[in-house]
mmCIF file of the C-alpha atoms, coordinates in Angstrom:
data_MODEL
# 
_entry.id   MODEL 
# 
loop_
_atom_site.group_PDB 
_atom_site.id 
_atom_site.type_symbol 
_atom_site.label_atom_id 
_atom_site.label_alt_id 
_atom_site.label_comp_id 
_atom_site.label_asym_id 
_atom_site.label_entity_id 
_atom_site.label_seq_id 
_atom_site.pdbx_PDB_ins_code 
_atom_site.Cartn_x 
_atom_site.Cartn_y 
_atom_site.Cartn_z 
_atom_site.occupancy 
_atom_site.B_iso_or_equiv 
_atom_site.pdbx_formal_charge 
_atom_site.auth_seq_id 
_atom_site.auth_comp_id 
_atom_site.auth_asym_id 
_atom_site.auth_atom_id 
_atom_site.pdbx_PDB_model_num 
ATOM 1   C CA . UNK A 1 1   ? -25.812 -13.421 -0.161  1.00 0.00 ? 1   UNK A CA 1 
ATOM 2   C CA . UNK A 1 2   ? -25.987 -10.662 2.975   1.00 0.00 ? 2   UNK A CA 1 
ATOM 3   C CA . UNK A 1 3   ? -24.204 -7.946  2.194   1.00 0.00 ? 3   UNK A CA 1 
ATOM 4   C CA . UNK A 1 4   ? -22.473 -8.085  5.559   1.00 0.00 ? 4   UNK A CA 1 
ATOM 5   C CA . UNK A 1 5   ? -21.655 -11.675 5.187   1.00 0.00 ? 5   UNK A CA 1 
ATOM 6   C CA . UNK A 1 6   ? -20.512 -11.176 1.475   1.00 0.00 ? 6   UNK A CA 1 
ATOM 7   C CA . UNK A 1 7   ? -17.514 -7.902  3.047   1.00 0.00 ? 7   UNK A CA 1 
ATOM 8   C CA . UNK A 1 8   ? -16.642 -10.299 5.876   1.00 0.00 ? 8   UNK A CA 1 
ATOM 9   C CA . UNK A 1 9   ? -15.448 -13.206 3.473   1.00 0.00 ? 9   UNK A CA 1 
ATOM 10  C CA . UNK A 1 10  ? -13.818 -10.368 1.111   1.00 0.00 ? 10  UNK A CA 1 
ATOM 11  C CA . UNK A 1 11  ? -11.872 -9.182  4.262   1.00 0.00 ? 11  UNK A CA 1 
ATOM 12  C CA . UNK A 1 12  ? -10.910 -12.458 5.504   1.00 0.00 ? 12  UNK A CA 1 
ATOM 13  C CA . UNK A 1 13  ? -9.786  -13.942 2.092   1.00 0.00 ? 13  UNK A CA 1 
ATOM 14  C CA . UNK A 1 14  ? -7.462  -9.775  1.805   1.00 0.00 ? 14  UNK A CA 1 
ATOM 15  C CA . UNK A 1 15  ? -6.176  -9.942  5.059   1.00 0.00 ? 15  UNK A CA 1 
ATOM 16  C CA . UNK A 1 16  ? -3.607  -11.899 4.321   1.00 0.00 ? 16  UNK A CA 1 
ATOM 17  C CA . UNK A 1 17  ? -2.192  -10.142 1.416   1.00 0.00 ? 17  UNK A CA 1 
ATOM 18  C CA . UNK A 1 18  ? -2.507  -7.112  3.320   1.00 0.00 ? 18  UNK A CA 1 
ATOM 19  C CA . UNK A 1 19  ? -0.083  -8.536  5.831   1.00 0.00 ? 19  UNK A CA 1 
ATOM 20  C CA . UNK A 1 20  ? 2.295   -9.775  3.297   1.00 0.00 ? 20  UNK A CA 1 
ATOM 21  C CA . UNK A 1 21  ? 2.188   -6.279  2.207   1.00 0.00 ? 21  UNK A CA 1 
ATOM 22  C CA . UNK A 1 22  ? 2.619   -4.615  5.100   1.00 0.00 ? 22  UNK A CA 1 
ATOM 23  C CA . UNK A 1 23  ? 5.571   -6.802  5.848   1.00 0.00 ? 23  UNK A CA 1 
ATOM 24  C CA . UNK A 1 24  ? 7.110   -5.982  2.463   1.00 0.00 ? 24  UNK A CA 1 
ATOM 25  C CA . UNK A 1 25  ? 6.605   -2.808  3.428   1.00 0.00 ? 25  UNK A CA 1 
ATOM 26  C CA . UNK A 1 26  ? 8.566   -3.405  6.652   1.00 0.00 ? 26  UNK A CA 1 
ATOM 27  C CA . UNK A 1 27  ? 11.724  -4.758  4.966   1.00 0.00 ? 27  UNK A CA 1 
ATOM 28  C CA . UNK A 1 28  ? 12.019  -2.499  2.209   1.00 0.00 ? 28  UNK A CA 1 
ATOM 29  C CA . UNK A 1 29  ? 11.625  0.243   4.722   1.00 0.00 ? 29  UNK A CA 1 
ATOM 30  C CA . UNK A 1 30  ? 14.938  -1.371  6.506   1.00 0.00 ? 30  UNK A CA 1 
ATOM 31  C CA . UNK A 1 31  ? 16.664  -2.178  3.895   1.00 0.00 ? 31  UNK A CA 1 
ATOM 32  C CA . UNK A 1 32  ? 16.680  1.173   2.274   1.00 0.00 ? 32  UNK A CA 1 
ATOM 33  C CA . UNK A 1 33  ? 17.382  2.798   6.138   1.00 0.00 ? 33  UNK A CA 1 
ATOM 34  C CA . UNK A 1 34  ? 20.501  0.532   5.997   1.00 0.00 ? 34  UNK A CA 1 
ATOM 35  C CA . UNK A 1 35  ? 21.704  1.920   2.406   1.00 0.00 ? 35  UNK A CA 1 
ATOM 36  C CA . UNK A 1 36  ? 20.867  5.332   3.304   1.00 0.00 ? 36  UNK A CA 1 
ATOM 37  C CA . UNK A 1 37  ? 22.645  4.666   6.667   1.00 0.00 ? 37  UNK A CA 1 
ATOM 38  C CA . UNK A 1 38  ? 25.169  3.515   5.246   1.00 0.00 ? 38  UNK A CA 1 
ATOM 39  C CA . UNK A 1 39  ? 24.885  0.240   7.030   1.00 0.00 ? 39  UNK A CA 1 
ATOM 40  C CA . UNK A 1 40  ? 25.965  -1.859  4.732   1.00 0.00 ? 40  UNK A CA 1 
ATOM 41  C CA . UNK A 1 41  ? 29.839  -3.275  4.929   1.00 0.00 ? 41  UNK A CA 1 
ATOM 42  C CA . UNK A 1 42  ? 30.671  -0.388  2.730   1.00 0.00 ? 42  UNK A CA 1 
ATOM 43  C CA . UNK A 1 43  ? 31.844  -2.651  -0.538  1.00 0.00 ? 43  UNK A CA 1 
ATOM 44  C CA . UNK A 1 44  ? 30.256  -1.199  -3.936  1.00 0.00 ? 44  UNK A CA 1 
ATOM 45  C CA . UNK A 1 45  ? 29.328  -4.455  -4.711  1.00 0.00 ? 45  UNK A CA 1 
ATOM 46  C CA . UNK A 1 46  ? 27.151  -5.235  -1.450  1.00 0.00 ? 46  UNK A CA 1 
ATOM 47  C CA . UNK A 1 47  ? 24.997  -2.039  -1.771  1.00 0.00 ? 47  UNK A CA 1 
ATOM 48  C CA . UNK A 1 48  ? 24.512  -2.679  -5.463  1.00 0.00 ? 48  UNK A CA 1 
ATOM 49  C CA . UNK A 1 49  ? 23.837  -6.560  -4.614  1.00 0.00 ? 49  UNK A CA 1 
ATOM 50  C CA . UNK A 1 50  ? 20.899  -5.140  -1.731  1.00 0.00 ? 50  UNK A CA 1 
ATOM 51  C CA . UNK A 1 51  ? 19.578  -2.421  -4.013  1.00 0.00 ? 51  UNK A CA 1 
ATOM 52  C CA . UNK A 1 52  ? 18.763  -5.270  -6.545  1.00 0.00 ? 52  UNK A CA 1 
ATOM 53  C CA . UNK A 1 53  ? 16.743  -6.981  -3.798  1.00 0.00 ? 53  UNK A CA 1 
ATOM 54  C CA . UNK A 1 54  ? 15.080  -3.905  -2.906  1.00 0.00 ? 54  UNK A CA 1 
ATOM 55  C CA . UNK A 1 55  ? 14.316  -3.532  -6.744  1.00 0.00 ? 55  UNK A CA 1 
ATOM 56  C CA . UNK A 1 56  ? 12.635  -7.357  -6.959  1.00 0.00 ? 56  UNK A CA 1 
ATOM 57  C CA . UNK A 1 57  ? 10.547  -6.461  -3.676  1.00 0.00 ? 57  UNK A CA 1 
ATOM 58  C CA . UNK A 1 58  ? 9.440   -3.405  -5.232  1.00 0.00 ? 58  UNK A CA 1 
ATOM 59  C CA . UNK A 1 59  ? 8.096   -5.163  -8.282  1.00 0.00 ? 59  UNK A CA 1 
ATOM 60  C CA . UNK A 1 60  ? 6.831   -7.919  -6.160  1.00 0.00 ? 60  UNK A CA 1 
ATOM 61  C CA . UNK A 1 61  ? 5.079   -4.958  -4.037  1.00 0.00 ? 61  UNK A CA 1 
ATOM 62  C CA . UNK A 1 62  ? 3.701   -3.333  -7.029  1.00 0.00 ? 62  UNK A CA 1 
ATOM 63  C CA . UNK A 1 63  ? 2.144   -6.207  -7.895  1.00 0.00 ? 63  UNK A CA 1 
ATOM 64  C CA . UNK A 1 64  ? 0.562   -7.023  -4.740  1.00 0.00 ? 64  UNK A CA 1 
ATOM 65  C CA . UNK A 1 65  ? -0.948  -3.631  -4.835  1.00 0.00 ? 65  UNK A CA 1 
ATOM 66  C CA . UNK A 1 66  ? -1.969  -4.181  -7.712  1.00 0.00 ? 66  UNK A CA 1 
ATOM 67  C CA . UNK A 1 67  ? -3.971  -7.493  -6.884  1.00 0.00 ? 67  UNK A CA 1 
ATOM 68  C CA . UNK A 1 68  ? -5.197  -6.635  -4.075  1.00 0.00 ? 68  UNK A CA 1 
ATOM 69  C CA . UNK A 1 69  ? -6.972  -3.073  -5.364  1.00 0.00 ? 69  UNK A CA 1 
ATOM 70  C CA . UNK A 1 70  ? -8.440  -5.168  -8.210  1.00 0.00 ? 70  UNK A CA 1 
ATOM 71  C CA . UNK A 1 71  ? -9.334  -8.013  -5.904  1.00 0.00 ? 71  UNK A CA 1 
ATOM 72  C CA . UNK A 1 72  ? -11.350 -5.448  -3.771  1.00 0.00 ? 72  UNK A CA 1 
ATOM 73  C CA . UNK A 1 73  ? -13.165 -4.317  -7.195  1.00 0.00 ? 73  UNK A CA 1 
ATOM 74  C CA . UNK A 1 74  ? -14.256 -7.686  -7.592  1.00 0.00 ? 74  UNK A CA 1 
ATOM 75  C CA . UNK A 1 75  ? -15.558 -9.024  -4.524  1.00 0.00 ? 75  UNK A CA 1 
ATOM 76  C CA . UNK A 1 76  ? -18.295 -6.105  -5.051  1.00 0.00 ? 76  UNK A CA 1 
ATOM 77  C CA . UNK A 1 77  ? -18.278 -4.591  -1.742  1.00 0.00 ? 77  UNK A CA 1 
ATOM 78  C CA . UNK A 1 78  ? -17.534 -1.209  -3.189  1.00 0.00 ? 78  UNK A CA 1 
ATOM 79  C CA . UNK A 1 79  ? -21.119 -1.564  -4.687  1.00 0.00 ? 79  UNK A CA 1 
ATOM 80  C CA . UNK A 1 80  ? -22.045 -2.979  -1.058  1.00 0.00 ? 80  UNK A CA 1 
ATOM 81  C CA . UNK A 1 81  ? -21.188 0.195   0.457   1.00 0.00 ? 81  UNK A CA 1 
ATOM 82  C CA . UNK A 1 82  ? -22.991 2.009   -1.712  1.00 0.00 ? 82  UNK A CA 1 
ATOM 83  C CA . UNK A 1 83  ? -26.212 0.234   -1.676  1.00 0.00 ? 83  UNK A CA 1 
ATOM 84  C CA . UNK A 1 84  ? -25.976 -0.064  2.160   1.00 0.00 ? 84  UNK A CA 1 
ATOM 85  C CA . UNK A 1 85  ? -24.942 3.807   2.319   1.00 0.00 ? 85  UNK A CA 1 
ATOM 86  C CA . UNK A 1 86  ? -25.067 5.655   -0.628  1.00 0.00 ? 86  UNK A CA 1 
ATOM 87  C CA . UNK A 1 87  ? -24.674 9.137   0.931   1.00 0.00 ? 87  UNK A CA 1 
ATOM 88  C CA . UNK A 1 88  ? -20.736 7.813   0.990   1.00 0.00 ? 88  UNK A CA 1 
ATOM 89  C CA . UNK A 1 89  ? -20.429 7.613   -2.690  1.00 0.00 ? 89  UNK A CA 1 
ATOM 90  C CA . UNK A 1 90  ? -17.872 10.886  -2.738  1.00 0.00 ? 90  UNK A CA 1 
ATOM 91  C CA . UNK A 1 91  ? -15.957 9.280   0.328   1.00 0.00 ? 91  UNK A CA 1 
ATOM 92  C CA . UNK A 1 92  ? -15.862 5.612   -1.744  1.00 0.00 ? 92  UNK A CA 1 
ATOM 93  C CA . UNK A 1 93  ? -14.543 7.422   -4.906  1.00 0.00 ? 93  UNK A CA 1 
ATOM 94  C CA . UNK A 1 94  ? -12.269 8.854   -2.930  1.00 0.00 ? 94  UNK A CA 1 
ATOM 95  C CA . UNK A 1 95  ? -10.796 5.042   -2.217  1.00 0.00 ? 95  UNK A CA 1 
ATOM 96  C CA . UNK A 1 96  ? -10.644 4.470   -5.881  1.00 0.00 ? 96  UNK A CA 1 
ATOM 97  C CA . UNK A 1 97  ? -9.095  7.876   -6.533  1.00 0.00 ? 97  UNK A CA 1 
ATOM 98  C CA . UNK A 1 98  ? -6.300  6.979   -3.312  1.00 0.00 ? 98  UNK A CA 1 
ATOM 99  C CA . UNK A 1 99  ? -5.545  3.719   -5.268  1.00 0.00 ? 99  UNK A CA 1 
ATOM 100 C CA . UNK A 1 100 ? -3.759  5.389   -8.550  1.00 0.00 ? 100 UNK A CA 1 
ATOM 101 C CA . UNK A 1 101 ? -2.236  7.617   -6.732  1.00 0.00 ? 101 UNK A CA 1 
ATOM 102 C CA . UNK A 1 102 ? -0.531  5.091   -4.150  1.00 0.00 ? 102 UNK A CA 1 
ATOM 103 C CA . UNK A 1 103 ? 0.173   3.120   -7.363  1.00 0.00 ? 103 UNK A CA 1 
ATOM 104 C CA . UNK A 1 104 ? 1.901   5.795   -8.970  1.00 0.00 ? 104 UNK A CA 1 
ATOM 105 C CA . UNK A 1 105 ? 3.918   7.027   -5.903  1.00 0.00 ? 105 UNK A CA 1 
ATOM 106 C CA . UNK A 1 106 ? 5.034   3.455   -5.658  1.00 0.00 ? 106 UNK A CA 1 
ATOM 107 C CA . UNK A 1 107 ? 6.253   3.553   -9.616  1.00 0.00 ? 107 UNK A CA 1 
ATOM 108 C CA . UNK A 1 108 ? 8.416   6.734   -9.332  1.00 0.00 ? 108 UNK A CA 1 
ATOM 109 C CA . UNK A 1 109 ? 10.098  5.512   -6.039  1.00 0.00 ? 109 UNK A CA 1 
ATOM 110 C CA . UNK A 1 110 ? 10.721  2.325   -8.520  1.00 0.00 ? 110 UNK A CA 1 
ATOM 111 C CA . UNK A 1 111 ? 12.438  4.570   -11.241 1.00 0.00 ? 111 UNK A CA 1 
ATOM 112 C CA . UNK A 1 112 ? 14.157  6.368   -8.857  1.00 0.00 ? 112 UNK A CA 1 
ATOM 113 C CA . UNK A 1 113 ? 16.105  3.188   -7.525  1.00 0.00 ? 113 UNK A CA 1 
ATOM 114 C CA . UNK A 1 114 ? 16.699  1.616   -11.276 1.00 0.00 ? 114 UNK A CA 1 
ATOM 115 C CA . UNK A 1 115 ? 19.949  1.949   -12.309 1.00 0.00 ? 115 UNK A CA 1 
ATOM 116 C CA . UNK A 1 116 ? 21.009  0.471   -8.823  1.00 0.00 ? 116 UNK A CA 1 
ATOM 117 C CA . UNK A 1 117 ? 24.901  1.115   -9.697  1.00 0.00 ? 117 UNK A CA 1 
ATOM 118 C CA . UNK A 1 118 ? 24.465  4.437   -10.034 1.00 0.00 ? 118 UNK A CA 1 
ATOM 119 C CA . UNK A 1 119 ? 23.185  5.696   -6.528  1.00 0.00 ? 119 UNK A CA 1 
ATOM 120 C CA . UNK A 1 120 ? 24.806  7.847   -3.597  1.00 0.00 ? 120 UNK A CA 1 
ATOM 121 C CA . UNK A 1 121 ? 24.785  7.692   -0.103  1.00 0.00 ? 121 UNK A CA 1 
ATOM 122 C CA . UNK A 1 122 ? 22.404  11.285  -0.341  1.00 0.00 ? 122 UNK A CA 1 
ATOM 123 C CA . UNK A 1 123 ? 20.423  9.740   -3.241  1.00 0.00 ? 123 UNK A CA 1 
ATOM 124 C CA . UNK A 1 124 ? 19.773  6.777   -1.189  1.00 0.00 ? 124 UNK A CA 1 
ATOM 125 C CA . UNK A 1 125 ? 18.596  9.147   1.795   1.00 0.00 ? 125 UNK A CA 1 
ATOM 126 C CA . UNK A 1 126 ? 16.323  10.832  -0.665  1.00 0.00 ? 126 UNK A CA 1 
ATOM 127 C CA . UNK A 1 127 ? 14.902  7.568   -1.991  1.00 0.00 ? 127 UNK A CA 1 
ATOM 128 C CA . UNK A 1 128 ? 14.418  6.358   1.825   1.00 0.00 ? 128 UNK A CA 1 
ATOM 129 C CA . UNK A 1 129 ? 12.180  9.527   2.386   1.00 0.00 ? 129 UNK A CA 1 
ATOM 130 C CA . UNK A 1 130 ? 9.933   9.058   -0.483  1.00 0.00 ? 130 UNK A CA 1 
ATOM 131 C CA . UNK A 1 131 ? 9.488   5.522   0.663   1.00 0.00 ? 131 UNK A CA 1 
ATOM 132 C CA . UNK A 1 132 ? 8.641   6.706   3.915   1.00 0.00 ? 132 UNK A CA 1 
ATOM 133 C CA . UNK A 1 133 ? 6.307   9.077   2.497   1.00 0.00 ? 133 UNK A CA 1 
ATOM 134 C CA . UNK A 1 134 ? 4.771   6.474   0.396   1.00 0.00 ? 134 UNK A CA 1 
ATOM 135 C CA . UNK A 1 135 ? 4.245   3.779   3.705   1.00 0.00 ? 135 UNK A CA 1 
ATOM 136 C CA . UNK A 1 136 ? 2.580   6.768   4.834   1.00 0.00 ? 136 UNK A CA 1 
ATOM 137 C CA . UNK A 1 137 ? 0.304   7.473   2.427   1.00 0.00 ? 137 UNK A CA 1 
ATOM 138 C CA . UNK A 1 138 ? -0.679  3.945   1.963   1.00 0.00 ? 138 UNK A CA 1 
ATOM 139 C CA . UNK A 1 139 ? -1.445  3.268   5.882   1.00 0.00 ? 139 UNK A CA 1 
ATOM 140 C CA . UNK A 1 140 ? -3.381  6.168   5.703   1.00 0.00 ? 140 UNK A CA 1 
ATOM 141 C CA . UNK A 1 141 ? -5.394  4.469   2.643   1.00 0.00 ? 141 UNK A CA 1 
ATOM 142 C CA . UNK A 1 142 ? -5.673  1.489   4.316   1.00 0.00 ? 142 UNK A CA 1 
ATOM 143 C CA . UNK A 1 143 ? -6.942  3.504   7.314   1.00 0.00 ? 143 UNK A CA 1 
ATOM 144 C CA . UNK A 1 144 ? -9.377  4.996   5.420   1.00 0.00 ? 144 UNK A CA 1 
ATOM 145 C CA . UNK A 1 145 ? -10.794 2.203   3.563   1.00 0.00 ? 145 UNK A CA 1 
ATOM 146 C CA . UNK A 1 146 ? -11.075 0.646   6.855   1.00 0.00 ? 146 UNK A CA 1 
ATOM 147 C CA . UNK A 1 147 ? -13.392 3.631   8.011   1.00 0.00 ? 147 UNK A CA 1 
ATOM 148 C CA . UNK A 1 148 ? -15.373 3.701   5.327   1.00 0.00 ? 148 UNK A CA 1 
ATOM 149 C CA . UNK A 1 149 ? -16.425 0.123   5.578   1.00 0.00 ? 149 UNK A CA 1 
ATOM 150 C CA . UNK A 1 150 ? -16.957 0.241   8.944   1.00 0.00 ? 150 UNK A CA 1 
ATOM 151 C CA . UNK A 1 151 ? -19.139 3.353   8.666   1.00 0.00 ? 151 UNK A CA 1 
ATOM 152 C CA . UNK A 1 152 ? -20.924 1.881   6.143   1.00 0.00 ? 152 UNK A CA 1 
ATOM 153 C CA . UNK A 1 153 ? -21.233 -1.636  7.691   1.00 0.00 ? 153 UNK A CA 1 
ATOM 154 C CA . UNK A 1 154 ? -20.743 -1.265  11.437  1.00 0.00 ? 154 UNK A CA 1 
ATOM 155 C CA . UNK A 1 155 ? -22.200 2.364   12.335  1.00 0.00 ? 155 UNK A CA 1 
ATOM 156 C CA . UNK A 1 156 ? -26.229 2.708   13.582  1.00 0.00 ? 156 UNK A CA 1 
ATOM 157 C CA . UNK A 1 157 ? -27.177 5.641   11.710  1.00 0.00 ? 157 UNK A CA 1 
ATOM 158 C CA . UNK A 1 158 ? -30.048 5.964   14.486  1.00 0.00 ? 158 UNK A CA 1 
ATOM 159 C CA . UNK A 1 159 ? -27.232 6.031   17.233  1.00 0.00 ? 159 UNK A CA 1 
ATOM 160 C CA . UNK A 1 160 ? -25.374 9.230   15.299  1.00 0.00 ? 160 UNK A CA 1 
ATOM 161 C CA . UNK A 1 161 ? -26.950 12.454  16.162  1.00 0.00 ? 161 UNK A CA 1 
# 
């Protein structure tokens, strides 16, 4: 199968878990602005009842992280980017590298929040940062996996002087 043609189907099959991520992303990203907002109708009860939601979408986010980096190991176009341009092997290990780390941000914002009872309105702020911080760094990966591809796909090395 041509290369090309082989990344395009990989893409088109991920995009769609990439927007169900990036709309998880979205509403965890408002629910925790509404707990460290204090938003909520103030009762004990309500912000421990939301913080348990944000816990299950957290899971449910690590685990779509989780797919989708080992989805994108298995539809071989890392190994297409490097046989198409193997002068990006540093950049493509790079990817891989950006992967355990976005993992791993994503699992201490997850201890953070369990015990849900046991949170104040600063802690809350704090844990709304580091999710910030962590939407951040995982656009940015995104971003960058994006460029890479397309460099390695899209780009006319005899156009680039």
């Amino acid at each position: 199968m041509n290369q090309n043609r082989r990344a395009d189907m990989s893409n088109e099959g991920a995009s769609e878990a990439r927007r169900h991520v990036t709309d998880l992303v979205a509403l965890i990203n408002d629910q925790l602005e509404a707990l460290a907002d204090d938003r909520t109708d103030a009762s004990v009860g309500t912000t421990v009842e939301l913080a348990n939601v944000i816990v299950g979408e957290l899971t449910q986010l690590r685990q779509l992280l989780k797919d989708q980096f080992e989805a994108e190991e298995r539809a071989g176009y890392w190994a297409d980017v490097l046989a198409n341009t193997p002068e990006l092997a540093e950049e493509t290990n790079d990817v891989h590298r950006e992967h355990a780390k976005v993992r791993e941000t994503l699992e201490g914002i997850l201890e953070l929040v369990t015990p849900v009872a046991s949170h104040s309105f600063r802690e809350w702020q704090e844990i709304d940062k580091k999710f910030l911080q962590f939407a951040w760094m995982l656009a940015s990966h995104e971003s960058h996996k994006n460029r890479l591809i397309q460099r390695a796909f899209c780009d006319d090395v005899g156009t680039i002087d």
